[in-house]
C-alpha positions as CSV (number, residue, x, y, z in Angstrom):
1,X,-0.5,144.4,92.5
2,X,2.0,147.4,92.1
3,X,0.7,150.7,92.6
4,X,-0.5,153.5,90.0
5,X,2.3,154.2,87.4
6,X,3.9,157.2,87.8
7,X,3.9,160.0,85.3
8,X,6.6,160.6,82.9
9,X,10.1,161.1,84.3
10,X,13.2,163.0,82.6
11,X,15.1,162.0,79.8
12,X,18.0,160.2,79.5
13,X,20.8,158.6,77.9
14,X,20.0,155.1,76.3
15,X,23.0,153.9,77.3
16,X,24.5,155.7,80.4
17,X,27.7,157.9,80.0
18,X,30.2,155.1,79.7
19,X,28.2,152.1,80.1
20,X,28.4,150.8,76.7
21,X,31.9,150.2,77.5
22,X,32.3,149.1,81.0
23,X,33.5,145.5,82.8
24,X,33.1,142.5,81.3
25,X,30.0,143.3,78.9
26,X,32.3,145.6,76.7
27,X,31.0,145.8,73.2
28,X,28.8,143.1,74.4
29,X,26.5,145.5,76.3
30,X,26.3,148.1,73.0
31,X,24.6,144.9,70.8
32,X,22.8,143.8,73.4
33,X,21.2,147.4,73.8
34,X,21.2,147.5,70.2
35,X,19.0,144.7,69.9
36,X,16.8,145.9,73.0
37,X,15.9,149.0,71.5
38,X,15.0,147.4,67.7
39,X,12.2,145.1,70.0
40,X,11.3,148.4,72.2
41,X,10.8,150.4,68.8
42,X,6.9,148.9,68.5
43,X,5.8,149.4,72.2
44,X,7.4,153.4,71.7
45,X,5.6,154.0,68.4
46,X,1.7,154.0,69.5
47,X,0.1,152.9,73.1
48,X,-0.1,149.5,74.1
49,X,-3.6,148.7,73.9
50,X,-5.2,145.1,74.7
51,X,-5.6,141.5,73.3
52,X,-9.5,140.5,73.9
53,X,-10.6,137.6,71.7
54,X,-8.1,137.2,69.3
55,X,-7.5,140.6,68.4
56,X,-5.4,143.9,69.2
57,X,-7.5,146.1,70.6
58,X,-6.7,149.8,70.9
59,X,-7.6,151.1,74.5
60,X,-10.4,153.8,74.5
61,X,-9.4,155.0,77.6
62,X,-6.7,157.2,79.6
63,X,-3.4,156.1,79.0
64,X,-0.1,156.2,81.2
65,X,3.7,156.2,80.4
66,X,5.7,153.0,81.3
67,X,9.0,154.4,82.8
68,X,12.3,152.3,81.9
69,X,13.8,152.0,85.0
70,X,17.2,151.6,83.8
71,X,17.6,155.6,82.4
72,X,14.1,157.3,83.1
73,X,13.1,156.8,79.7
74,X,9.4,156.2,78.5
75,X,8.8,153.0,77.0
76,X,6.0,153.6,75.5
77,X,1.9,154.9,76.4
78,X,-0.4,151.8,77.9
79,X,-4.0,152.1,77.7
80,X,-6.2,151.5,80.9
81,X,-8.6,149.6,80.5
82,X,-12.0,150.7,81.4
83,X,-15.1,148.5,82.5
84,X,-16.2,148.1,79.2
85,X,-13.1,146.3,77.9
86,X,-12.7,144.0,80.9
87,X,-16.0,143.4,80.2
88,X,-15.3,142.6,76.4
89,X,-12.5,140.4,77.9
90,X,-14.5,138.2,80.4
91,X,-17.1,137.6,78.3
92,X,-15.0,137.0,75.6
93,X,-13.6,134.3,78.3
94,X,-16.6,133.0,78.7
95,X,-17.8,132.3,75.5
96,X,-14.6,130.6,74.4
97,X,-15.0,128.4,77.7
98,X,-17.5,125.9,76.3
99,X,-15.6,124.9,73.4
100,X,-12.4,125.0,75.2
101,X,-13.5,122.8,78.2
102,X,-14.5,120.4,75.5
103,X,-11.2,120.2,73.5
104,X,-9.7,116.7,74.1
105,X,-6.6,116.8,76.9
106,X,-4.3,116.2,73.9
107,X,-5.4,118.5,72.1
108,X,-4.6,121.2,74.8
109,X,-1.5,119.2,75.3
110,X,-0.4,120.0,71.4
111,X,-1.3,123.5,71.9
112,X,0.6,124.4,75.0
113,X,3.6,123.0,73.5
114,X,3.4,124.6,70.7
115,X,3.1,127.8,72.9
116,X,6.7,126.9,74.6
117,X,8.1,126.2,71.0
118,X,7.7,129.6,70.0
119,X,8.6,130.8,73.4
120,X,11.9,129.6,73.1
121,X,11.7,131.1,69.5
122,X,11.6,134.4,70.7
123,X,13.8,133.4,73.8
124,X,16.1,136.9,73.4
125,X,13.3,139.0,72.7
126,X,11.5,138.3,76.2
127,X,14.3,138.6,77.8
128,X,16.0,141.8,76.1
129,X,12.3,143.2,77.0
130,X,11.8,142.1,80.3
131,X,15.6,143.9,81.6
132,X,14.8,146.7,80.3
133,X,10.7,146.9,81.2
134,X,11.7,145.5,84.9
135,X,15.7,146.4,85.6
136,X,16.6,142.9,86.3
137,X,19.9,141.7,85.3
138,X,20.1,139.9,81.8
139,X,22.4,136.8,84.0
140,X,19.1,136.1,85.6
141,X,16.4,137.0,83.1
142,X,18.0,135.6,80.1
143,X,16.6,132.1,81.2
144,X,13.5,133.6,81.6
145,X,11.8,132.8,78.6
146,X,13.1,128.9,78.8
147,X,11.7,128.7,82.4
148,X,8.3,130.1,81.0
149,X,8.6,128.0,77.9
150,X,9.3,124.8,80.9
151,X,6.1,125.9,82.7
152,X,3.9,125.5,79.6
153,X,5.7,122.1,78.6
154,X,4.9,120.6,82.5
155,X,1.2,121.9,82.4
156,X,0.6,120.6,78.6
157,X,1.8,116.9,79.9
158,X,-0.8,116.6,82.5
159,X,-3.5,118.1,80.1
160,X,-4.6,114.6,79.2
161,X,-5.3,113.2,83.0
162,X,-6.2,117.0,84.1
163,X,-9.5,115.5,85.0
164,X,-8.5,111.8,86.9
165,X,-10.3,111.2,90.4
166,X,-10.0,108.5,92.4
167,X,-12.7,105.2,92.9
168,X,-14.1,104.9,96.2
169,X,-15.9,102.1,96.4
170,X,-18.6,100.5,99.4
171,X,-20.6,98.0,99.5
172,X,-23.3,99.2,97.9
173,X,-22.3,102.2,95.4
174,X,-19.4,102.6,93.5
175,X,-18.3,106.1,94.3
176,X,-15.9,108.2,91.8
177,X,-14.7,111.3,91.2
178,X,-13.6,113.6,88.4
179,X,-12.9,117.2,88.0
180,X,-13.6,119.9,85.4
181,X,-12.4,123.1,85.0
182,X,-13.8,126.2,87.3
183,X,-14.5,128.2,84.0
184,X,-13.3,131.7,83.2
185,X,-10.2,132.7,85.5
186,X,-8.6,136.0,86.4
187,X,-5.3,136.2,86.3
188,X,-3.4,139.0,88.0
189,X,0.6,138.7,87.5
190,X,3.6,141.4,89.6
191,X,6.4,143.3,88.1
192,X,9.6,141.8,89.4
193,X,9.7,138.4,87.1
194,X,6.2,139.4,85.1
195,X,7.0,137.1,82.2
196,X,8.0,133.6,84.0
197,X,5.4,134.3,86.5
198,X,2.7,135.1,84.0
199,X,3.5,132.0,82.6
200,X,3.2,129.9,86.2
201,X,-0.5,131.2,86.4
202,X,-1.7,131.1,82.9
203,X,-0.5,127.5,81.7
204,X,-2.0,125.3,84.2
205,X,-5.3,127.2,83.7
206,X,-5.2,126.5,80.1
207,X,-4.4,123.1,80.6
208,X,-7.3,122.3,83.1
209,X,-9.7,123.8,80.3
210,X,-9.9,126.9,81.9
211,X,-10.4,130.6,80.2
212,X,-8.1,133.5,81.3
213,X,-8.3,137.3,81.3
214,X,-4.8,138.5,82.4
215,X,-3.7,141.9,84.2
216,X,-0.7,142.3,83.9
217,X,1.3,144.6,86.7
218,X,0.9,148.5,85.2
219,X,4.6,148.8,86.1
220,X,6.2,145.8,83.6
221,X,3.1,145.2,80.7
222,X,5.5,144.9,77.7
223,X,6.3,141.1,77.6
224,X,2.4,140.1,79.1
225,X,1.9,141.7,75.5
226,X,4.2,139.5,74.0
227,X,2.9,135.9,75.4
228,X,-0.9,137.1,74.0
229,X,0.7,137.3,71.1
230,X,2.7,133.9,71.0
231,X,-0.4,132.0,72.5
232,X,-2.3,133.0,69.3
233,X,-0.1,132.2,67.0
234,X,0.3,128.7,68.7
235,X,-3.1,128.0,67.4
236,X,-5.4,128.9,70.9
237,X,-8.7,129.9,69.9
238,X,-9.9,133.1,69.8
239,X,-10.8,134.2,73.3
240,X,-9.2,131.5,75.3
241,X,-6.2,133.6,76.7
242,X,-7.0,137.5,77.1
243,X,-5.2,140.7,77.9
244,X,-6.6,144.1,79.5
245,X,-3.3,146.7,80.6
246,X,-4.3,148.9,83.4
247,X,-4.2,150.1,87.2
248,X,-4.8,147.5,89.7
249,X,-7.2,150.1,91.6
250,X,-9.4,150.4,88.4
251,X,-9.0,147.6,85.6
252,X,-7.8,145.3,88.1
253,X,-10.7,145.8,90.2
254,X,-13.4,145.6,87.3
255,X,-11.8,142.1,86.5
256,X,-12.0,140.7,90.4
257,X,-15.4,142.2,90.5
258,X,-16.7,140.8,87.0
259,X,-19.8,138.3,87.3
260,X,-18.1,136.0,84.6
261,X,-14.8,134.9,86.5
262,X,-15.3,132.6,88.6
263,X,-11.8,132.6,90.0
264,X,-9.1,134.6,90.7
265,X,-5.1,133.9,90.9
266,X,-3.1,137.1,92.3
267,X,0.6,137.4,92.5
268,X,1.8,140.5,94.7
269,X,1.9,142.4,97.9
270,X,-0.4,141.3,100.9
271,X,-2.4,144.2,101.5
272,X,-3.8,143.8,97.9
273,X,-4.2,140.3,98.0
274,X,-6.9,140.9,101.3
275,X,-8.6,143.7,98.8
276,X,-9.2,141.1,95.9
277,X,-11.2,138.7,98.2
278,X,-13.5,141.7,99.3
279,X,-13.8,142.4,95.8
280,X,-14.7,139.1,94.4
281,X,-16.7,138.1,97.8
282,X,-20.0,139.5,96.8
283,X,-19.9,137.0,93.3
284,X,-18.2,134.4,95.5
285,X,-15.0,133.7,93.8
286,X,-12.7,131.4,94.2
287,X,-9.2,133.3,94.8
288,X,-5.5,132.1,95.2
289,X,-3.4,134.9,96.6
290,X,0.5,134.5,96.2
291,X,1.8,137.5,98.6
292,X,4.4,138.5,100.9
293,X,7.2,137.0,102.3
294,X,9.7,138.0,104.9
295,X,11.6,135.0,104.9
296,X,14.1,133.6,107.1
297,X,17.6,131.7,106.4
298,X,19.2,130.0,109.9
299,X,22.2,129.5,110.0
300,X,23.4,127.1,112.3
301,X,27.1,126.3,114.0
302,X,28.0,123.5,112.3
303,X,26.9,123.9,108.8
304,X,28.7,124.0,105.8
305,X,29.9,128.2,106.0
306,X,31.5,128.5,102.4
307,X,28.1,127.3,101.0
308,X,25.7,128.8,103.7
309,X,27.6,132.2,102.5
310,X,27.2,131.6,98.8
311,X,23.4,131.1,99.3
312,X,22.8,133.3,101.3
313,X,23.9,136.3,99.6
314,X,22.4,134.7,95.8
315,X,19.1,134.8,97.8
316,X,18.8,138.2,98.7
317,X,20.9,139.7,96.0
318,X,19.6,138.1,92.9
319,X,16.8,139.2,90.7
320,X,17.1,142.8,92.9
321,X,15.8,140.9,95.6
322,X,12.5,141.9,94.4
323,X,11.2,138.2,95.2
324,X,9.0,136.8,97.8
325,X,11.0,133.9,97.7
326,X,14.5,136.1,99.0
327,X,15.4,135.2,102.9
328,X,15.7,138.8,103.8
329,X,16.4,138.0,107.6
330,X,19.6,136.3,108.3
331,X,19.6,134.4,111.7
332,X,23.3,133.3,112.6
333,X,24.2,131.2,115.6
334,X,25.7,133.8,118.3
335,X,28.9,131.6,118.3
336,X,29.7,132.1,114.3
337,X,28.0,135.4,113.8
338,X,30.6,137.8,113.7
339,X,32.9,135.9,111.8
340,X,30.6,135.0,109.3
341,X,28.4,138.7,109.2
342,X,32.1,140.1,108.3
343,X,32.9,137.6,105.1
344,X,29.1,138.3,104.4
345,X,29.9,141.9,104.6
346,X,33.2,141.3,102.4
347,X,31.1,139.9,100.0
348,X,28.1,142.3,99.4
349,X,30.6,145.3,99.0
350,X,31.6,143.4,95.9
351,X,28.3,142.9,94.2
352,X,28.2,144.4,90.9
353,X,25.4,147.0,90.1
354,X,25.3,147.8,86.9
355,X,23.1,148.1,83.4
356,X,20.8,145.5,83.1
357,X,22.2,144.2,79.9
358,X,26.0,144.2,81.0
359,X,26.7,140.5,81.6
360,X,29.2,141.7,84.7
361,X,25.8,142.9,86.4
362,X,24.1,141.5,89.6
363,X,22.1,143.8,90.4
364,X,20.3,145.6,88.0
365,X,18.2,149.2,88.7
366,X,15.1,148.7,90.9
367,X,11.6,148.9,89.3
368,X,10.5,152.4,89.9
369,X,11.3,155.5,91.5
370,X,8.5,154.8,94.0
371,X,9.4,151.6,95.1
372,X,13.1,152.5,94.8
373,X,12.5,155.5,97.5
374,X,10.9,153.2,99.5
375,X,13.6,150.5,99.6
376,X,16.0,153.2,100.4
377,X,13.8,155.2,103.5
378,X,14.7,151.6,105.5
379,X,18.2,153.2,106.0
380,X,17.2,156.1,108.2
381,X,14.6,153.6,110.0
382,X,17.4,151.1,111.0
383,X,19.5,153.6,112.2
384,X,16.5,155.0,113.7
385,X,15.9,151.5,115.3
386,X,19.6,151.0,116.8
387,X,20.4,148.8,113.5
388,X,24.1,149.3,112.4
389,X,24.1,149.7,108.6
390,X,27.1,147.5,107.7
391,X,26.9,148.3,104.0
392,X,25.0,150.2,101.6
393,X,22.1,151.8,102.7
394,X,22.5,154.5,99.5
395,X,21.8,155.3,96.2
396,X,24.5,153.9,94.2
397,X,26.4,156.7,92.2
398,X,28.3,155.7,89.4
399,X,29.5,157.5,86.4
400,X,29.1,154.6,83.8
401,X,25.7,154.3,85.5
402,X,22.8,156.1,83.1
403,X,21.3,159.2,84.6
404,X,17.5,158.9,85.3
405,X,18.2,155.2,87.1
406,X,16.7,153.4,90.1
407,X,19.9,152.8,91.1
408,X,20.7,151.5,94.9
409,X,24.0,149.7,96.7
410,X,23.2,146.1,97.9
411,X,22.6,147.1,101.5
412,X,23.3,144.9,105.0
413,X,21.9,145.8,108.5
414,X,23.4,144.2,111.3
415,X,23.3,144.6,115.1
416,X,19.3,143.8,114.7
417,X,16.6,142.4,116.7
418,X,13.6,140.8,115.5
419,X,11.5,143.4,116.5
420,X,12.8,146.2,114.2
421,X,10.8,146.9,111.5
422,X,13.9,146.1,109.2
423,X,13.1,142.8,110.5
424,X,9.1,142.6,110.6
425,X,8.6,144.4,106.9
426,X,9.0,143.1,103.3
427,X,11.5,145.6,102.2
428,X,11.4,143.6,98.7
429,X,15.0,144.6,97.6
430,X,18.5,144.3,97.7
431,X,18.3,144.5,101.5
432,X,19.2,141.8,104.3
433,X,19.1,142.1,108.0
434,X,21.2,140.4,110.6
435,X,20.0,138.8,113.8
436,X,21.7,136.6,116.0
437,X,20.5,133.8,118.1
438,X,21.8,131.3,120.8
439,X,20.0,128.2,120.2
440,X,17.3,125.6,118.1
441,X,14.6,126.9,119.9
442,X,15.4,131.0,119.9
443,X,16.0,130.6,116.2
444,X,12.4,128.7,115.7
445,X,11.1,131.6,117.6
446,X,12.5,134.6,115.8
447,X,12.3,132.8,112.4
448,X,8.3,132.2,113.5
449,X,7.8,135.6,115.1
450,X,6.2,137.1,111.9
451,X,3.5,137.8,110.3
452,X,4.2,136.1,107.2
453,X,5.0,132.5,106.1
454,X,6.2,131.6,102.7
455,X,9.5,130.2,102.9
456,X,12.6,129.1,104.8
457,X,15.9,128.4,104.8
458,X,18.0,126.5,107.1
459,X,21.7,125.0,107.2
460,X,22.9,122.4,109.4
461,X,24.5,119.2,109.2
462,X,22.6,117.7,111.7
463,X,20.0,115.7,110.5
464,X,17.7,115.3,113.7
465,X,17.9,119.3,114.1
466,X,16.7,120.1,109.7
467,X,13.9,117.9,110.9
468,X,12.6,119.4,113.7
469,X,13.2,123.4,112.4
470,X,11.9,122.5,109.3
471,X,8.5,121.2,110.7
472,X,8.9,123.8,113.1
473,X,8.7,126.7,110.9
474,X,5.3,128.3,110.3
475,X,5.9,128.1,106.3
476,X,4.8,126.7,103.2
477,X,8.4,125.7,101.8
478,X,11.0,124.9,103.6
479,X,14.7,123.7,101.9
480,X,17.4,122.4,104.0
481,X,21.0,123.3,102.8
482,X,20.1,124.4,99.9
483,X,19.2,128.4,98.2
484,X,15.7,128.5,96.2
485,X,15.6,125.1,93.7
486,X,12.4,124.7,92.5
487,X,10.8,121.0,91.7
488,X,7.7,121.9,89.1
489,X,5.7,119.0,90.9
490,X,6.2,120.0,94.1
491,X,3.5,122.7,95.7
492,X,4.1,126.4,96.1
493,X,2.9,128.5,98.3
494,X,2.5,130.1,101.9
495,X,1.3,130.5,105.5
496,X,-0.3,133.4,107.5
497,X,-0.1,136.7,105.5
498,X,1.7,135.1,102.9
499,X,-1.3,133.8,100.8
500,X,-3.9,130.8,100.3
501,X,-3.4,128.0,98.3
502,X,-0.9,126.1,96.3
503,X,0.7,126.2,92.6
504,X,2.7,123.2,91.0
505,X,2.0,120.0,89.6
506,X,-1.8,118.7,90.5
507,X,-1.9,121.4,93.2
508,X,-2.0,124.0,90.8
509,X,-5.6,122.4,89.3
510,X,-6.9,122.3,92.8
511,X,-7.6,125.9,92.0
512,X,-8.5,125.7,88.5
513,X,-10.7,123.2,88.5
514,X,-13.5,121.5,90.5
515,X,-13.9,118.2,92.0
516,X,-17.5,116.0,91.7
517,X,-18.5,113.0,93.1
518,X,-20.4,110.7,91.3
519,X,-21.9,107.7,93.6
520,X,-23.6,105.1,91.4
521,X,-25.9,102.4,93.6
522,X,-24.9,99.0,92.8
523,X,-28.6,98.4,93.5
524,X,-28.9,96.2,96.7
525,X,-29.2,98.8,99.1
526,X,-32.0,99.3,101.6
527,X,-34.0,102.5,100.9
528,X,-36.2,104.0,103.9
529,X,-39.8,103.6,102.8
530,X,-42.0,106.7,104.2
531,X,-45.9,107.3,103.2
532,X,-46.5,103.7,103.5
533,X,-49.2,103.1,105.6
């Protein structure tokens, strides 16, 4: 969960000085913007209020001002919700749960897809949103929507058999078991990929007949506003999927607290993720926290450098590196590491920052000020720490940049060891750090020597040594020569501080729904007799 929303900043340009007009976007970038702004016109012209049962709902509450963190510019007011409409929202939850639970597996199966029709409908429009809502880069976000849209489609297929158990069969009973949806769900969804990720929670809920009240991150509301909207139009009932915008310290706690949800799914930092099972301990709810990650890529002698290189800049660079998923620590054999740290280097001066909607950009402007200022205090701390920064380490400064931006240079920190804090804290941005290591076992050691555990990376092209580090590492996903390629079946999730439980195929309803045994005497057993005299 993001912190508080910041008040309004200063104004200014929609479009940057010369950014209309720069590298390979061209005219490009002025119709893209073009067509941003017509979709941004709606969330500008009155606050964003909530979707509870079917219906818009204007917030009765405070509102705040969503910052664009492209050019400082507001986006628009967002109501917060108050108790009363989280309220209106769970119970609205869990009245629609009874029929819902009850709809036949195909029938959820029609709906969903008919949810990723219109998805992919309004493809452009999510994605023109989300860039300028969340700064990421249009090359990344503009397969958003289909990746949401692919989510929805996966989940609707295994609506049907959502509730298959296994037979387990004795002697004397015939045991089986089924599962049925946990009932009305909580849904809390981040900032840094809000729409894909809202998706990755809120379809496998719907297809295991669950109900859903979603907060989406007070930072990046505008496209959790824009799947309400599609899901009813696709035809789910009233009260099935609903929608309260607010702080996570307020609205966000009213929901985790709320008698009526009986589970809830966070995505965010860890720290919040430990708050949410305080908060829904007294009504004892079932949570699945997504968090942190400080993740390691290793990088051994004799791997494959050209494509070691290529993945590991796209998976710190990409999407801001705002991701838990990024391998923000680089561990290179002592043997390679200063030639490849200097074609690393040669590589990250190169990365294009730019307007979100420029199709040359890589790296768009960071989410907010706050979290921007952040990212950029780990500078002074590496120096601090007897780090070298290599590259970046700045504010970027650009003319054709717009004023009022979260700009910052892709940074690199080398010369580290894996005590530094640069090393031991999710910066969550464009940042990497450097370590180098003699052998198998110094490299399972540093990479382990954390207190998080979502993913690693590791290239070799020895298969007996990707074996061992892989089972080795004290994470939930490990991929062996390869950058972040996820398989929809496969589960998701992390170790240690990095969160509970597991997303992805039949995972996923693990935590959605609940499993029962039913053990049915084939009626030649011996019961004790007692009382008989």
């Amino acid at each position: 969960m993001s912190a508080s929303a910041a008040g309004k900043t200063g104004k200014g340009s929609p479009t940057g000085a010369a950014g209309a007009g720069s590298g390979a976007g061209g005219t490009g970038l002025e119709a893209q913007l073009k067509k941003a702004e017509a979709f941004l016109a709606r969330f500008r012209a009155e606050p964003l209020g909530h979707f509870i049962a079917g219906k818009a709902v204007t917030g009765s509450g405070e509102t705040f001002d969503n910052v664009s963190p492209v050019d400082g510019r507001s986006l628009g007011e967002v109501a917060s919700g108050t108790p009363e409409e989280v309220a209106a929202a769970c119970e609205a939850a869990r009245d629609a749960f009874g029929t819902w639970r009850k709809l036949k597996g195909s029938e959820r199966r029609r709906i969903l897809h008919r949810i990723a029709d219109l998805i992919e409908r309004r493809a452009d429009e999510i994605a023109l949103v989300e860039c300028m809502d969340t700064g990421q880069a249009w090359r990344f976000m503009s397969k958003a929507a289909l990746r949401g849209a692919e989510n929805y489609r996966f989940f609707a297929d295994r609506a049907p058999d959502a509730s298959n158990g296994l037979s387990l069969p004795t002697d004397t009973h015939v045991n089986y078991t089924t599962r049925q949806p946990i009932g009305p769900v909580g849904v809390i969804t981040p900032w840094n990929t809000p729409f894909m990720l809202s998706t990755w929670k809120i379809a496998p809920a719907l297809a295991a007949g669950c109900t859903v009240v979603h907060k989406p991150a007070e930072w990046s509301p505008l496209t959790a506003r824009l799947l309400a909207e599609i899901m009813s139009e696709a035809g789910l009932p009233d009260g099935v999927a609903n929608l309260v915008n607010g702080i996570g310290e307020t609205t966000g706690r009213a929901l985790t607290e709320h008698e009526a949800i009986n589970a809830v799914a966070f995505i965010g930092e860890s720290r919040t993720g430990s708050l949410i099972m305080a908060q829904g301990a007294p009504t004892l709810k079932r949570v699945h926290l997504e968090l942190g990650g400080k993740n390691p890529v290793i990088v051994f002698d004799d791997a494959d450098l050209d494509r070691a290189l290529d993945a590991v800049v796209f998976m710190i660079y990409s999407l801001n590196g705002e991701r838990c998923t990024s391998s923000s620590r680089l561990l290179v054999q002592r043997g390679i590491h200063d030639e490849f740290t200097a074609r690393l280097a040669e590589r990250v001066k190169k990365i294009r920052v730019g307007h979100p909607l420029d199709p040359a950009t890589e790296v768009g402007p960071l989410i907010h000020a706050r979290h921007c200022e952040k990212v950029l205090s780990y500078a002074a701390i590496a120096r601090q720490d007897g780090a070298t920064v290599a590259v970046g380490g700045a504010p970027a400064a650009r003319a054709d940049l717009p004023a009022g931006g979260q700009w910052v240079q892709p940074t690199l920190f080398t010369n580290a060891r894996a005590s530094m804090r640069i090393a031991q804290e999710e910066i969550f941005g464009p940042v990497l750090t450097v370590i180098p290591f003699d052998d198998e076992a110094e490299a399972v050691a540093i990479a382990n020597d954390i207190r998080y555990g979502l993913a690693g990376y590791l290239w070799t092209n020895d298969v007996g040594r990707a074996n061992r580090v892989a089972l080795a590492l004290d994470a939930g996903m490990i991929w062996v020569n390869s950058e972040n390629v996820r398989h929809l079946p496969t589960p998701f999730g992390g170790m240690k501080a990095s969160g509970i439980g597991r997303d992805g195929g039949d995972y996923s309803f693990d935590f959605y729904m609940e499993t029962k045994n039913v053990a049915l005497a084939l009626g030649n057993h011996a019961i004790q007799k007692m009382g008989v005299s």
